[in-house]
C-alpha positions in Angstrom: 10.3 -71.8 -10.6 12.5 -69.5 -13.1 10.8 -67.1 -15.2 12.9 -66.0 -18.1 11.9 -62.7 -20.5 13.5 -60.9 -23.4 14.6 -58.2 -20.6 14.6 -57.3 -17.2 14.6 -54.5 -15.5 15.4 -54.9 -12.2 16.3 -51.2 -10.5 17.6 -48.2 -11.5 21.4 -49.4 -13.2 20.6 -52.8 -13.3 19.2 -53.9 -17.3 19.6 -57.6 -17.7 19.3 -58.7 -21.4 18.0 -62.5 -22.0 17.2 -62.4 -18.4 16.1 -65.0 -15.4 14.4 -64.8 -12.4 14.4 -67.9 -9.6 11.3 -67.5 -7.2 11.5 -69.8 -4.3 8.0 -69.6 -1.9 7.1 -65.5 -2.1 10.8 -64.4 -2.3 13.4 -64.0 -4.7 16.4 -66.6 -5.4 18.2 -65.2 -7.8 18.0 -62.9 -10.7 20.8 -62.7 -13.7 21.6 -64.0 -17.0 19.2 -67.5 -18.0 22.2 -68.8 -19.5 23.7 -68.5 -15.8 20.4 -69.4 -14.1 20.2 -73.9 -15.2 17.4 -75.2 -13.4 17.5 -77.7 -10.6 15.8 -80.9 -10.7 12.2 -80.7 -11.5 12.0 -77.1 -10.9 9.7 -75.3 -13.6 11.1 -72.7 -16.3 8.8 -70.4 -17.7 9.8 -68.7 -20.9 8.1 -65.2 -21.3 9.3 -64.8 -24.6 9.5 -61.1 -25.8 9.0 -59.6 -22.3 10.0 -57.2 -19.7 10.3 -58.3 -16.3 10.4 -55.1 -13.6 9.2 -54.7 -10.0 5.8 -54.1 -9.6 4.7 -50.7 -8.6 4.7 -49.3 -5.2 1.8 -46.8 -5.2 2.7 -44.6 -2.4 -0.7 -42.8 -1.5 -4.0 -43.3 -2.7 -8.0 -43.5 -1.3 -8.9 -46.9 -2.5 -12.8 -46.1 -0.8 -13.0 -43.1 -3.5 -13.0 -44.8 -6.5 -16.6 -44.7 -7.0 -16.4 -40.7 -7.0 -14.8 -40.4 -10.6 -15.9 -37.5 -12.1 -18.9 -36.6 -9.6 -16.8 -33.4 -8.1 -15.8 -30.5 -10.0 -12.9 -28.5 -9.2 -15.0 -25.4 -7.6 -13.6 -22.0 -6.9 -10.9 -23.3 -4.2 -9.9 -26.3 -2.4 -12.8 -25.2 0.3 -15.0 -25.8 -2.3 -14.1 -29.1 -3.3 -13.3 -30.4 0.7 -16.9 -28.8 1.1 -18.4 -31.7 -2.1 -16.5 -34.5 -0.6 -17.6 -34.2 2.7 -21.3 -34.1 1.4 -21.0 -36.9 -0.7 -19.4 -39.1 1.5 -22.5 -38.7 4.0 -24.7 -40.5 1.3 -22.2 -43.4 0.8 -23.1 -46.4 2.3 -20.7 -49.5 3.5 -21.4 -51.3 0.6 -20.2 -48.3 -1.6 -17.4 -48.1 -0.2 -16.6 -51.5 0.0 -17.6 -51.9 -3.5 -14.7 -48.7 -4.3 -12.2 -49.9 -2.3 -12.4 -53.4 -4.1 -12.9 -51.5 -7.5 -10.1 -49.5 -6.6 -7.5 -52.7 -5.8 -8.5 -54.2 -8.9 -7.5 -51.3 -10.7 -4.8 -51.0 -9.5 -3.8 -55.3 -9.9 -5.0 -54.8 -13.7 -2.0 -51.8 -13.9 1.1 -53.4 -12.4 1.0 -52.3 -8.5 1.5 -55.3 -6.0 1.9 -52.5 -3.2 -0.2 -49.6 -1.8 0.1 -47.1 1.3 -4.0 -46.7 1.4 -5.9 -44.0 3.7 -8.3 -45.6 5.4 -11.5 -43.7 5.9 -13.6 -46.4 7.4 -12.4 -48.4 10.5 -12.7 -51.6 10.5 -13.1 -52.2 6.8 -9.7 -53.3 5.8 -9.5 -56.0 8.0 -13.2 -57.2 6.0 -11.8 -56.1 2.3 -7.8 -57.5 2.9 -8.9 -61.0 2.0 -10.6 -59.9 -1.0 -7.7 -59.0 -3.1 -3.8 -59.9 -3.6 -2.8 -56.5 -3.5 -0.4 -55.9 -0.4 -2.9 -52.8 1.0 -1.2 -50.9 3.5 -3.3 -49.6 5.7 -3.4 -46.0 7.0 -5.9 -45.0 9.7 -7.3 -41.7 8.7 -7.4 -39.5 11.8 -9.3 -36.4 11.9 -10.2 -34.3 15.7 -9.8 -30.7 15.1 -11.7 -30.1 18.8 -9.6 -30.6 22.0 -12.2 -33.2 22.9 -11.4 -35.5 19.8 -7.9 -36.0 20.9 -8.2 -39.1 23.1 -10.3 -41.1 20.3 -8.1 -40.4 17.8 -5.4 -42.2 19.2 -7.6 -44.7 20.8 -8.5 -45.5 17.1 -5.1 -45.5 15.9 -4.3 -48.0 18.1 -7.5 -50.2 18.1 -6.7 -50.4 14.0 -3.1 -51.1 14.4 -3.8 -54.2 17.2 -6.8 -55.4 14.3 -4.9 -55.1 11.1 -1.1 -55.9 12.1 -1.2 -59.2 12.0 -2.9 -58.9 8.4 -0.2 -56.2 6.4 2.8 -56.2 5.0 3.1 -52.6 7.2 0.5 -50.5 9.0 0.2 -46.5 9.5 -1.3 -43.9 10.8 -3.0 -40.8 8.8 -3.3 -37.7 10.6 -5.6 -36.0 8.0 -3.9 -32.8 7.8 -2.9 -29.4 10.0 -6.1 -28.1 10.0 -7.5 -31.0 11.2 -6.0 -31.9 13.8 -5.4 -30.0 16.8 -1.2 -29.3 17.5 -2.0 -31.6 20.6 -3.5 -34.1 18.4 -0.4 -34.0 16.2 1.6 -34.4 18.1 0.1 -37.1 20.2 0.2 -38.9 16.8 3.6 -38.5 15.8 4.9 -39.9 19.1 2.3 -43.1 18.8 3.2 -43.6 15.1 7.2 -43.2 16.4 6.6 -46.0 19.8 4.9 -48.5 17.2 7.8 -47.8 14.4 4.6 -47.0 12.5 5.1 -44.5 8.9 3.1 -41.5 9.2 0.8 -40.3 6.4 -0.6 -36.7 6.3 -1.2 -34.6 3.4 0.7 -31.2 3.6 1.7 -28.2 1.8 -1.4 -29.4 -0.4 -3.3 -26.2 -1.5 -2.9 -22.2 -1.7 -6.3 -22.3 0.6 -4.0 -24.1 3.1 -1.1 -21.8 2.8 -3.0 -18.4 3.3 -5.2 -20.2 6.4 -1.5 -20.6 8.0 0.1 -17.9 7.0 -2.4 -15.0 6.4 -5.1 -16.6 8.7 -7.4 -16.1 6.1 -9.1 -16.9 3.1 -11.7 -20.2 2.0 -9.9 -22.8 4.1 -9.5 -20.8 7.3 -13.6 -19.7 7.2 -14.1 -22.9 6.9 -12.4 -24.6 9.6 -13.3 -21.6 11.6 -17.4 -22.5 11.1 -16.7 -25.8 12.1 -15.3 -24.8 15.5 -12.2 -25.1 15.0 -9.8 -22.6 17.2 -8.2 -20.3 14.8 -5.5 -18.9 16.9 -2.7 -20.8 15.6 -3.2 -19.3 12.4 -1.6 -16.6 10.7 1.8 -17.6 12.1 3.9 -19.6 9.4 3.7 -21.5 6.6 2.0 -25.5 7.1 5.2 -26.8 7.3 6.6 -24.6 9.7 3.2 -25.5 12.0 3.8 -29.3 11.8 6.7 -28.6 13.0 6.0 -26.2 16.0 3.4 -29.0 17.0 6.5 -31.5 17.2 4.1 -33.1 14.4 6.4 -35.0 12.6 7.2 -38.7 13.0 10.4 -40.1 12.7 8.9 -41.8 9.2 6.7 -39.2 7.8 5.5 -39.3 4.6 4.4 -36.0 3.1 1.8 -36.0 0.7 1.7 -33.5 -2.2 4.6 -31.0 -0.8 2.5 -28.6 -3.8 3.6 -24.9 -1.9 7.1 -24.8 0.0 9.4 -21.8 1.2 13.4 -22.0 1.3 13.2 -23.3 5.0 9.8 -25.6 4.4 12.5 -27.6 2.1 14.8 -27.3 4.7 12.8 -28.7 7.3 11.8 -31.5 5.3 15.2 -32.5 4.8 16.5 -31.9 8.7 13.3 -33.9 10.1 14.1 -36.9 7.2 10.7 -36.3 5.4 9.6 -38.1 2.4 7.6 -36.6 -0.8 4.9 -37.9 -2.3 3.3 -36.3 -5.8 0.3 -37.4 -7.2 0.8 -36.0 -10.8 -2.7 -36.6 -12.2 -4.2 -34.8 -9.1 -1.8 -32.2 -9.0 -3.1 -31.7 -13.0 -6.6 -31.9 -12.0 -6.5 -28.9 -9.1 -4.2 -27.2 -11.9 -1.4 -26.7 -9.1 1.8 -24.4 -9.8 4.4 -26.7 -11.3 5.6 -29.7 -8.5 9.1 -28.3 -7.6 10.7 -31.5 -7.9 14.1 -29.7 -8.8 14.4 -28.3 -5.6 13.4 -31.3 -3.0 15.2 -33.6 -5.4 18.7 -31.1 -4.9 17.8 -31.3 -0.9 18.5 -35.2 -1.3 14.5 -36.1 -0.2 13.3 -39.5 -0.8 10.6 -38.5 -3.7 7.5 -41.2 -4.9 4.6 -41.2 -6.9 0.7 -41.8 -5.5 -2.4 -42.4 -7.1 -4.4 -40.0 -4.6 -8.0 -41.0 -5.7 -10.9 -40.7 -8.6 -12.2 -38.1 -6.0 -9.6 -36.1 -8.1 -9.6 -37.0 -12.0 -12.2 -37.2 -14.7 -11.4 -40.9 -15.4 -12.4 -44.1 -14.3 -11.6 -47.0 -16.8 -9.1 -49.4 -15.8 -6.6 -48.0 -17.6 -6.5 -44.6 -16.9 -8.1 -44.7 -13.3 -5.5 -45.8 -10.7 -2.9 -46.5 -12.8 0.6 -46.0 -11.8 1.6 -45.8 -15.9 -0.4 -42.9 -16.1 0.6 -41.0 -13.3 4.5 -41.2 -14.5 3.1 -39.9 -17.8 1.5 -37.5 -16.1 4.9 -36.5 -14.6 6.8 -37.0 -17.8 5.1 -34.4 -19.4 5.9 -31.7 -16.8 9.3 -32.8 -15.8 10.9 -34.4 -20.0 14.4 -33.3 -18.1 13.7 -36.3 -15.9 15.1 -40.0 -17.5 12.5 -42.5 -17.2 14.5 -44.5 -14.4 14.7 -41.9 -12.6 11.0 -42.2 -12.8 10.9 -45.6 -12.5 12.7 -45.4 -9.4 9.9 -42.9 -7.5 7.1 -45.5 -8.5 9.0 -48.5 -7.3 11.9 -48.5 -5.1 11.3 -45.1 -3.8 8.0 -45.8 -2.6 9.4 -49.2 -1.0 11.5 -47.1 1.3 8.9 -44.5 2.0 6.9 -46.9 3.7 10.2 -48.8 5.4 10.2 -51.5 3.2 13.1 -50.7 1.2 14.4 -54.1 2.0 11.3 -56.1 1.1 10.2 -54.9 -2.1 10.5 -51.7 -4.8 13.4 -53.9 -6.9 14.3 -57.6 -8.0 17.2 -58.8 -5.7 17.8 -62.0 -4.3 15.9 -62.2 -0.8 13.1 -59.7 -1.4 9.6 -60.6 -1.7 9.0 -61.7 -5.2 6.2 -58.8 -6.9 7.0 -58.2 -10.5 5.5 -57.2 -13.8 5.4 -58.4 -16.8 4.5 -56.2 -20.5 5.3 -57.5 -23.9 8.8 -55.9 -25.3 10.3 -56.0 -28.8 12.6 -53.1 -29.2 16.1 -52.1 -28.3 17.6 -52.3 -25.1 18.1 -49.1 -24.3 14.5 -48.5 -24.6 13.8 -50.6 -22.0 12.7 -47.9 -19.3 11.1 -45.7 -21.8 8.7 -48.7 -22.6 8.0 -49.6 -19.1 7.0 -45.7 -18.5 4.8 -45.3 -22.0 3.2 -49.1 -21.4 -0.6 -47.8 -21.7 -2.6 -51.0 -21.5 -3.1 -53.5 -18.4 0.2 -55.9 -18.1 0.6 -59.4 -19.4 0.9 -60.3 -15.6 1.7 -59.4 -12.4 2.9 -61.7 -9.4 2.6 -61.0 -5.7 4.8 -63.0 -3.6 5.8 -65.3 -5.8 1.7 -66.1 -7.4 0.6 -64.6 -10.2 -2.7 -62.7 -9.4 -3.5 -61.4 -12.8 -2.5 -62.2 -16.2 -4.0 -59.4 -19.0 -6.3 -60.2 -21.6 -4.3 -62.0 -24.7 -1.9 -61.8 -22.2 1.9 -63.6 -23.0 1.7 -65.5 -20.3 -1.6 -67.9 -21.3 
């Protein structure tokens, strides 16, 4: 089948006017010119008319599960507070809930152009029920949490009891060691070295909060009472920054994606780049917790792979289709706070970026001959320059999106019909 469009955008330097795209099975044939691209015998052609073709999102972090939780938390007076609200509402969530979410969540995230997501899973077992449910590729992360020496063992044991059920069902599979404080530095590290023998990326939010900073490098304040009530030991507290601490534990996998990166020293950067770290911002959540200014300036000068995440509705005010998890958004999001940035340089961190965070760099993230064929599709009429400006501003669902070669969602009024 060739699909042809007004304009396709197919990576960060490469603008195709009157373009064509040749999808053989779930992959990619060829993509160039239409007048190049004739079609073989009997093979459909599809003309999209005034169109943009791009890759379809890669959304490198969200909590599918928590997109029944828009608006039901409130910011509080720290990070404590608001760990403190989610921890009590999740204890009145049933299965179905979160099931329902999770579904809720993939939908929204179909409806918005993503064919790819790196999500934390809270509940075991329930990807391997919800994968069938929905086209989106859902990569699953285990969420790990055992902040007591005796919750070491099962941690792992779960990792690996999730990797054996869902590997055979993903396009890649994780493992989420919640965060620092917890996890015990044995934990950690026992993580980092299973995620590293099963080539598995590593998720684990880091650097997220000033609560987080002052429990690891004053040994105080909302965070560290917390964690402290909860029997955690404290004594590895008060001794460095949460970066420097990952790192102490031997924390870090050899594929570790760091998630939010919000509060960094000199030698936090500096660490990220030795250990080949890679960045993931969540612009609207960032917004929401009213964070000091993402220092995108200084990890993108340190040459770190930097992508965009959803995070969840735990985390936002907004739940429509449109503006709930929506990959759009959260480049507008970053648009505002970073105007310096060109929008394919943005493009890049919500696509191909994203692709290699999760070590599919040379499966998916851009449209090139042999990757797997998930693309977008929104309506375009203007210049050709414009093209990337368009694709970041789009604010409506997409006239379609195709995952692996099918398309699995085609917007209402849509171009495509």
């Amino acid at each position: 089948m060739i699909l042809q469009s007004r304009a396709i955008w197919a990576g960060k330097g490469n603008l195709i006017a009157d373009g064509a795209v040749r999808i053989r099975g779930k992959r990619i044939a060829e993509v160039g010119g239409r007048r190049e691209m004739a079609p073989e015998a009997g093979e459909p052609v599809v003309d999209l008319g005034d169109s943009i073709i791009f890759p379809a999102f890669v959304n490198a972090h969200c909590h599918l599960d928590y997109s029944g939780l828009a608006g039901k938390l409130y910011r509080g007076t720290s990070f404590a507070d608001w760990l403190a609200q989610i921890v009590l509402i999740k204890q009145s969530l049933t299965h179905d809930d979160h099931e329902a979410a999770w579904l809720s969540g993939a939908d929204m995230l179909l409806s918005t152009g993503c064919g790819t997501v790196a999500n934390i899973e809270s509940v075991p077992g329930m990807y391997a029920r919800m994968a069938p449910q929905t086209p989106l590729q859902v990569c699953p992360f285990i969420e790990l949490i055992a902040y007591h020496s005796e919750d070491e063992t099962a941690a792992v044991d779960l990792a690996q009891s999730e990797l054996m059920a869902n590997e055979s069902l993903a396009l890649k599979v994780g493992v989420s060691p919640h965060a620092p404080y917890t996890m015990t530095p044995e934990g950690l590290n026992a993580l980092a070295l299973f995620a590293d023998e099963h080539l598995l990326p590593m998720s684990i939010h880091l650097a997220e909060s000033n609560d987080e900073w002052d429990m690891f490098v004053h040994g105080a304040g909302p965070l560290y009472d917390t964690m402290s009530s909860l029997g955690r030991v404290m004594d590895d507290c008060g001794k460095g920054t949460p970066v420097q601490y990952l790192a102490k534990t031997a924390g870090f996998a050899k594929k570790s994606l760091v998630v939010h990166a919000n509060r960094l020293s000199d030698a936090d950067v500096e660490m990220l780049q030795r250990v080949g770290a890679c960045v993931v911002h969540c612009p609207r959540s960032h917004a929401w917790f009213r964070h000091a200014n993402f220092d995108y300036d200084r990890l993108a000068k340190a040459e770190l792979n930097i992508c965009i995440g959803t995070d969840s509705l735990a985390s936002t005010n907004s739940e429509t289709p449109v503006t709930g998890l929506n990959m759009f958004a959260e480049m507008q999001e970053f648009s505002q706070n970073h105007p310096q940035l060109s929008c394919e340089d943005m493009l890049q961190m919500a696509t191909a970026n994203g692709a290699t965070a999760l070590g599919l760099g040379g499966e998916i993230g851009v449209l090139k001959e042999g990757f797997i064929a998930n693309m977008a599709v929104i309506p375009y009429r203007d210049s050709m320059s414009s093209v990337p400006e368009v694709i970041v501003q789009h604010s409506c669902a997409v006239a379609m999106l195709v995952i692996e070669g099918k398309r699995v969602f085609s917007g209402i009024d849509s171009i495509v019909d």
